[in-house]
N, CA, C and O atoms as a GROMACS GRO file, in nm:
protein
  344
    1UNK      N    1  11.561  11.360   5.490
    1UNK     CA    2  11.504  11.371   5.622
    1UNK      C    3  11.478  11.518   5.651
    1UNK      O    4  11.580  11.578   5.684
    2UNK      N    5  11.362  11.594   5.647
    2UNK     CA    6  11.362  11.663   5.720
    2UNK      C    7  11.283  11.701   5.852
    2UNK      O    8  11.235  11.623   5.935
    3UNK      N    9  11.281  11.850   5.853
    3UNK     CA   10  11.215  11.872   6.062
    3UNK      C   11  11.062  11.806   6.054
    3UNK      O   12  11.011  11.778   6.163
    4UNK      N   13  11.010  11.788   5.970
    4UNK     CA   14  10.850  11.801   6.019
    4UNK      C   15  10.823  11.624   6.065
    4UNK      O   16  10.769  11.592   6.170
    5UNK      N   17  10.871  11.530   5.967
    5UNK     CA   18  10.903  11.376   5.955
    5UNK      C   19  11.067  11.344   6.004
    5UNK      O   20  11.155  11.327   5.920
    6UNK      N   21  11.088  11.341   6.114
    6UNK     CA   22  11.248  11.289   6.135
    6UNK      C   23  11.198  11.120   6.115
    6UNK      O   24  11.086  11.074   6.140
    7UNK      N   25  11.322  11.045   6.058
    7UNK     CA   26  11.289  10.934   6.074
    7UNK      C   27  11.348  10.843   6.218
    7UNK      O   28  11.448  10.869   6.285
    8UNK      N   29  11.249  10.730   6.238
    8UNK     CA   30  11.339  10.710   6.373
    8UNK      C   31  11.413  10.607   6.392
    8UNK      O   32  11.370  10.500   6.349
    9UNK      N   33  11.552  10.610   6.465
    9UNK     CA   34  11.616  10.495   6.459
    9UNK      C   35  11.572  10.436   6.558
    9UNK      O   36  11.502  10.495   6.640
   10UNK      N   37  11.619  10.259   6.573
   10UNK     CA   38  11.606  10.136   6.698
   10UNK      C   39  11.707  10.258   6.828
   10UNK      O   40  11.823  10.298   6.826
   11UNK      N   41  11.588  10.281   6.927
   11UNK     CA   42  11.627  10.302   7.088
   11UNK      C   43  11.602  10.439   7.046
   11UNK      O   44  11.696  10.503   7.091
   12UNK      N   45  11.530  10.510   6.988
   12UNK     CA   46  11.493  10.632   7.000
   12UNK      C   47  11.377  10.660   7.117
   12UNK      O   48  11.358  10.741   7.208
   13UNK      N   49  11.323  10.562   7.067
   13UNK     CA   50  11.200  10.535   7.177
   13UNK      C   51  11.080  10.660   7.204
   13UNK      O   52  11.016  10.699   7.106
   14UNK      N   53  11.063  10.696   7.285
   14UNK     CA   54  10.910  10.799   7.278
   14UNK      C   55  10.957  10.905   7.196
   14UNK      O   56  10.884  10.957   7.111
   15UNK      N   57  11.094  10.946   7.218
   15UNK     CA   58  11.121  11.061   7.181
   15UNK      C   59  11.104  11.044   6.991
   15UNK      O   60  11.150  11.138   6.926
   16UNK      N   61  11.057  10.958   6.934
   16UNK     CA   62  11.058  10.951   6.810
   16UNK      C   63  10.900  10.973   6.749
   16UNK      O   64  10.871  10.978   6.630
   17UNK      N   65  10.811  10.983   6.856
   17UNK     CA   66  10.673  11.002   6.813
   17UNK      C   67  10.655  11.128   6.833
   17UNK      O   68  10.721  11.211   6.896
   18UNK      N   69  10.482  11.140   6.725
   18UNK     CA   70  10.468  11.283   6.792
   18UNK      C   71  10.390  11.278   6.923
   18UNK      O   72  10.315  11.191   6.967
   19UNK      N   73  10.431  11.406   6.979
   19UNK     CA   74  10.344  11.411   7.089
   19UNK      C   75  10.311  11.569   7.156
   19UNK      O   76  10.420  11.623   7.172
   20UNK      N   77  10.235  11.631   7.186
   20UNK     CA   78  10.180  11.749   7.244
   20UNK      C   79  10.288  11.781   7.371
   20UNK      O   80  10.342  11.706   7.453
   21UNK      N   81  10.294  11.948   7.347
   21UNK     CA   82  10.381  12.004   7.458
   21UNK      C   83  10.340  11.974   7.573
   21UNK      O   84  10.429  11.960   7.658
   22UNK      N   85  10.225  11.957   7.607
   22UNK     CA   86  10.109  11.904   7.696
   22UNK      C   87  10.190  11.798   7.732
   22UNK      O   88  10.289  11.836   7.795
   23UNK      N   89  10.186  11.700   7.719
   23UNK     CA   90  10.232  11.524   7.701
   23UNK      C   91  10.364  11.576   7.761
   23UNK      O   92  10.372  11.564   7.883
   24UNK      N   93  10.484  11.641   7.688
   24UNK     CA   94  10.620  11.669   7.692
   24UNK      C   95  10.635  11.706   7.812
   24UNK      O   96  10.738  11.679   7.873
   25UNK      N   97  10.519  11.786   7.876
   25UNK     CA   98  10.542  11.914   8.026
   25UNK      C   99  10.552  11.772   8.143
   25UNK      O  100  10.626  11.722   8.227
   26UNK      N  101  10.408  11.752   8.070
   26UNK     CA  102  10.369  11.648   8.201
   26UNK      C  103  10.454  11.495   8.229
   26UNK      O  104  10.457  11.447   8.343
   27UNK      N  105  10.512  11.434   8.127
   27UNK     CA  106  10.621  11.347   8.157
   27UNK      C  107  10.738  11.383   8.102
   27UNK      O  108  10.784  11.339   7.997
   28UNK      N  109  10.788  11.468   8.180
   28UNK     CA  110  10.937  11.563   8.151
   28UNK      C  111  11.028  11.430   8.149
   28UNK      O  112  11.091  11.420   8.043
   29UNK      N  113  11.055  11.298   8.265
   29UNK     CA  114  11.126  11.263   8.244
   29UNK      C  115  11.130  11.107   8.139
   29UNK      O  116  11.194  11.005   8.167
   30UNK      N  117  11.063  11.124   8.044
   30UNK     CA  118  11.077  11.053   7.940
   30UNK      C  119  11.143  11.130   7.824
   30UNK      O  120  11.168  11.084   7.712
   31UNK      N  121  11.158  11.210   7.853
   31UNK     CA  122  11.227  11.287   7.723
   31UNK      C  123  11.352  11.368   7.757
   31UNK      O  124  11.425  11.425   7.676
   32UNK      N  125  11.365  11.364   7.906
   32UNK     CA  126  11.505  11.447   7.941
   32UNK      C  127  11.642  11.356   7.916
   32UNK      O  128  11.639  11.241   7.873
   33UNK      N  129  11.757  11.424   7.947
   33UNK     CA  130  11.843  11.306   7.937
   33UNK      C  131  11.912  11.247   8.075
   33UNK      O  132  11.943  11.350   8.133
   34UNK      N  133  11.944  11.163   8.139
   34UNK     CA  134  11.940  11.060   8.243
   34UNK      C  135  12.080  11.131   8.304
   34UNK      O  136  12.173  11.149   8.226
   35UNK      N  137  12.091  11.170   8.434
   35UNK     CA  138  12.171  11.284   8.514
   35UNK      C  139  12.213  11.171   8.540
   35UNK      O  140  12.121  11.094   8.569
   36UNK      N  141  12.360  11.107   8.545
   36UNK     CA  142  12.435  11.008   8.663
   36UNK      C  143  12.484  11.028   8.758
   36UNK      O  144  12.530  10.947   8.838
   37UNK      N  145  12.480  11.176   8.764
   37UNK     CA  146  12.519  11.221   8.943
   37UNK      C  147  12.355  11.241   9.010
   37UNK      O  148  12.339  11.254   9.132
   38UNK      N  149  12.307  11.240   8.969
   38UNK     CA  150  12.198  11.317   9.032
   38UNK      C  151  12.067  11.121   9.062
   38UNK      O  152  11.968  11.091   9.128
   39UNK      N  153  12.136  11.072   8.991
   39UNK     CA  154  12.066  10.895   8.982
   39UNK      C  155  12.178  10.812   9.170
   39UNK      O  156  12.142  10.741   9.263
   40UNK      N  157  12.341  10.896   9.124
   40UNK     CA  158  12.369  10.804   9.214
   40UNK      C  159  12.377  10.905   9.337
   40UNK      O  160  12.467  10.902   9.421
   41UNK      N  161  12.289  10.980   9.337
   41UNK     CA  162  12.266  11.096   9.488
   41UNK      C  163  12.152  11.040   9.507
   41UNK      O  164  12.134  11.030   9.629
   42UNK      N  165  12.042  10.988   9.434
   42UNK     CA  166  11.887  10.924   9.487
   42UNK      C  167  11.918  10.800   9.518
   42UNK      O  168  11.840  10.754   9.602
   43UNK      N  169  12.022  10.707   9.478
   43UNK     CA  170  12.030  10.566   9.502
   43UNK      C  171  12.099  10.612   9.644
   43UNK      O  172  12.034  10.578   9.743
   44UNK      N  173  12.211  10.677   9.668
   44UNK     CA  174  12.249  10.672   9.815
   44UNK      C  175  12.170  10.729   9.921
   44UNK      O  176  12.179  10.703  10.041
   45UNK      N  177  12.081  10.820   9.855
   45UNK     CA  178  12.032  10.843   9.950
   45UNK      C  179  11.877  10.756  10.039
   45UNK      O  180  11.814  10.767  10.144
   46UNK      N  181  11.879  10.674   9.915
   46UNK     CA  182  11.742  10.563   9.947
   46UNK      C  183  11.798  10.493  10.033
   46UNK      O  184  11.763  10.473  10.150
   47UNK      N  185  11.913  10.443   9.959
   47UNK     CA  186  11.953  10.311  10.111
   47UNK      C  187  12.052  10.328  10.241
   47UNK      O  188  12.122  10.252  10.308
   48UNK      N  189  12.019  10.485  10.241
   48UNK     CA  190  12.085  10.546  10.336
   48UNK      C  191  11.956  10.524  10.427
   48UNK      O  192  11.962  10.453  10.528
   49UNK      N  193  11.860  10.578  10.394
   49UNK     CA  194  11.714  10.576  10.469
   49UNK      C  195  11.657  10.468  10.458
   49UNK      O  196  11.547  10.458  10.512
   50UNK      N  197  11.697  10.386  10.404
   50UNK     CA  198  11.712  10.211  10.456
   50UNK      C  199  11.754  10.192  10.548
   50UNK      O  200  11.701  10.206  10.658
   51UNK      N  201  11.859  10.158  10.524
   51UNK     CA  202  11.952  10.131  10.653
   51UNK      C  203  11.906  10.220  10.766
   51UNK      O  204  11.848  10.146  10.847
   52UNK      N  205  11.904  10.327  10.802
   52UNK     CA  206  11.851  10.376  10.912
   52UNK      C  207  11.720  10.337  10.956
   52UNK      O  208  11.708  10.331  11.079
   53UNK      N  209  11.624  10.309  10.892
   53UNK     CA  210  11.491  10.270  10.926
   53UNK      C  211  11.548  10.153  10.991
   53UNK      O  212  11.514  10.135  11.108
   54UNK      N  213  11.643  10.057  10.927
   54UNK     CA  214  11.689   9.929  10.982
   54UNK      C  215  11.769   9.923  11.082
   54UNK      O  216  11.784   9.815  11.139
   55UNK      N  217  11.794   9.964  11.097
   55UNK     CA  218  11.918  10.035  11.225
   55UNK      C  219  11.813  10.056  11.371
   55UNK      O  220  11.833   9.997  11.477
   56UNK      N  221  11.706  10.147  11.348
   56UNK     CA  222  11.614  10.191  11.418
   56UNK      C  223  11.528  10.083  11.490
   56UNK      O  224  11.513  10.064  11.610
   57UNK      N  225  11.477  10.021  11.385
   57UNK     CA  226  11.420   9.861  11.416
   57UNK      C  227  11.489   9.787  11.487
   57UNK      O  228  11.435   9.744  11.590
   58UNK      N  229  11.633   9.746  11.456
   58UNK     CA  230  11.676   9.640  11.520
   58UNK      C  231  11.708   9.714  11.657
   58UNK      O  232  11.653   9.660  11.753
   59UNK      N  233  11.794   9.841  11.691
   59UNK     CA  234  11.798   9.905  11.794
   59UNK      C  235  11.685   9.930  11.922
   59UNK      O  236  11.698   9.910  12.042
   60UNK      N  237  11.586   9.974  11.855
   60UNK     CA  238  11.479   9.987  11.972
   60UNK      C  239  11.357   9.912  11.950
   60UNK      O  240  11.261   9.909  12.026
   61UNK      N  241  11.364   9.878  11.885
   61UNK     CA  242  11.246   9.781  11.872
   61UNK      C  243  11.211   9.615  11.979
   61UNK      O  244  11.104   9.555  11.982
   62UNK      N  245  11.322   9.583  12.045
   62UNK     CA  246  11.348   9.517  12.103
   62UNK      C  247  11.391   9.561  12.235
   62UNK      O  248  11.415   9.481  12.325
   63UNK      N  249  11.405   9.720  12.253
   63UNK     CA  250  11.445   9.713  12.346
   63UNK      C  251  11.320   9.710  12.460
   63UNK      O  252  11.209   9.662  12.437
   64UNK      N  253  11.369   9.777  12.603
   64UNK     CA  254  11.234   9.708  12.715
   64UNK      C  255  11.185   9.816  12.785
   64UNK      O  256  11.150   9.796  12.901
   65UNK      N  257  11.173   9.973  12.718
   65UNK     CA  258  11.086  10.070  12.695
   65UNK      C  259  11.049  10.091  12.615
   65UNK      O  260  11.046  10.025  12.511
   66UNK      N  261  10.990  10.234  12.650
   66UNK     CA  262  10.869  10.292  12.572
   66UNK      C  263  10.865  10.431  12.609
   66UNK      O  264  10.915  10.465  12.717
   67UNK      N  265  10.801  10.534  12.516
   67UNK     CA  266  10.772  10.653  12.552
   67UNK      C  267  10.636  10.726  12.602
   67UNK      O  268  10.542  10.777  12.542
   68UNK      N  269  10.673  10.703  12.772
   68UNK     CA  270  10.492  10.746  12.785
   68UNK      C  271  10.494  10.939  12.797
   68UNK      O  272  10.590  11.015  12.809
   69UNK      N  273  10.325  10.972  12.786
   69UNK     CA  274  10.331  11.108  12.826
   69UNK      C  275  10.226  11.076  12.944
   69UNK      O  276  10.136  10.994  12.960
   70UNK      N  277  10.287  11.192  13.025
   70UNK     CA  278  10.184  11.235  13.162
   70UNK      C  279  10.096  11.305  13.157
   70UNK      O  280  10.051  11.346  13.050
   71UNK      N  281  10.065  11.326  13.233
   71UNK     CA  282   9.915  11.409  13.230
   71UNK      C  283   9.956  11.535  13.170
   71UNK      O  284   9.905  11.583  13.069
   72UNK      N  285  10.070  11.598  13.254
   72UNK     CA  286  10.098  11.766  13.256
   72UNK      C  287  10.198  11.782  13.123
   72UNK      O  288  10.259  11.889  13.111
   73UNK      N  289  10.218  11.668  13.012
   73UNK     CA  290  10.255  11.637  12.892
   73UNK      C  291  10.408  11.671  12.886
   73UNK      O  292  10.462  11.734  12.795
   74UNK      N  293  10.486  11.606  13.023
   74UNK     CA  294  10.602  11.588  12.960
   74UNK      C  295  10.604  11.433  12.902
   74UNK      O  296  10.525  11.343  12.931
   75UNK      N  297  10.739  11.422  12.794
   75UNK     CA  298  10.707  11.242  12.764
   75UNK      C  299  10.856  11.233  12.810
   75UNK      O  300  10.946  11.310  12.777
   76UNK      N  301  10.869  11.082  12.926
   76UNK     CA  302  10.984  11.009  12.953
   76UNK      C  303  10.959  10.851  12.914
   76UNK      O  304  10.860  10.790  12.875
   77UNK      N  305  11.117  10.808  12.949
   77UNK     CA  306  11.089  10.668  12.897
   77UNK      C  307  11.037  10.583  13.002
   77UNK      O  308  11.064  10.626  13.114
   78UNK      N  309  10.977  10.484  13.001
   78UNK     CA  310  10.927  10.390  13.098
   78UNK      C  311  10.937  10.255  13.062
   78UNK      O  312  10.908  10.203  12.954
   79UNK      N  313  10.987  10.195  13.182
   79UNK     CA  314  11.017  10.003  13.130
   79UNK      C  315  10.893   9.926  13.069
   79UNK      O  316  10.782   9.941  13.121
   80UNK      N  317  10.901   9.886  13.016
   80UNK     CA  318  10.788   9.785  12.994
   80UNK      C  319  10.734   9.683  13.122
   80UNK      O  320  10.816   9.626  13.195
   81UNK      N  321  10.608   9.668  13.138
   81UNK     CA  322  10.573   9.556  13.236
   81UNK      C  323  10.462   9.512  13.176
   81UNK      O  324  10.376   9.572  13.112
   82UNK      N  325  10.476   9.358  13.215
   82UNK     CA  326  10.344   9.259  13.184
   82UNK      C  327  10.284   9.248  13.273
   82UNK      O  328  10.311   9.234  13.392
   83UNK      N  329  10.120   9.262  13.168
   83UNK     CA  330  10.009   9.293  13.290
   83UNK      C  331  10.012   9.129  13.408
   83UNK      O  332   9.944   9.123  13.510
   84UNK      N  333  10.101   9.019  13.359
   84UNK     CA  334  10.096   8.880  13.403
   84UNK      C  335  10.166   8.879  13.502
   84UNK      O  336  10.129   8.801  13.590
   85UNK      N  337  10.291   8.960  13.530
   85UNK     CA  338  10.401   8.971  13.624
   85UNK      C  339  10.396   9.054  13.728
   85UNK      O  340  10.478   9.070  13.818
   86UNK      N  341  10.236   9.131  13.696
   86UNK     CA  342  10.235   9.245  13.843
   86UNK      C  343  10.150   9.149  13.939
   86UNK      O  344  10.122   9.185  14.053
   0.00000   0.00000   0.00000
């Protein structure tokens, strides 16, 4: 075996072809090796910003304001009313 022909074993996977530094730059993470702190800092932090989006929804989304602005552009909250009930 030597450098110019490595041979490749089962689960080498891309990293066993050739391919241009070009190729290598531009999909860095097919060829890097897989960070497990840095995988379970993106997983918490996704369904951290899940849950908050969900949190947000169920919290005000239902509730019976709204945020208007005035003319002179301050914004307060204001109840909701149906145009049926005035």
């Amino acid at each position: 075996m030597d450098k110019k022909n490595p041979e490749s074993a089962p689960g080498d996977g891309l990293r066993s072809l050739r391919s241009t530094s070009l190729f290598r730059a531009v999909n860095f993470e097919l060829y890097a090796k897989q960070n497990k702190v840095t995988m379970i800092f993106g997983i918490v932090a996704f369904v951290g910003s899940l849950g908050y989006i969900i949190y947000m929804r169920r919290n005000f989304d239902g509730s019976k304001h709204y945020s208007a602005v005035t003319s002179d552009g301050t914004v307060h909250m204001e109840k909701k009313v149906s145009k049926w009930t005035v």
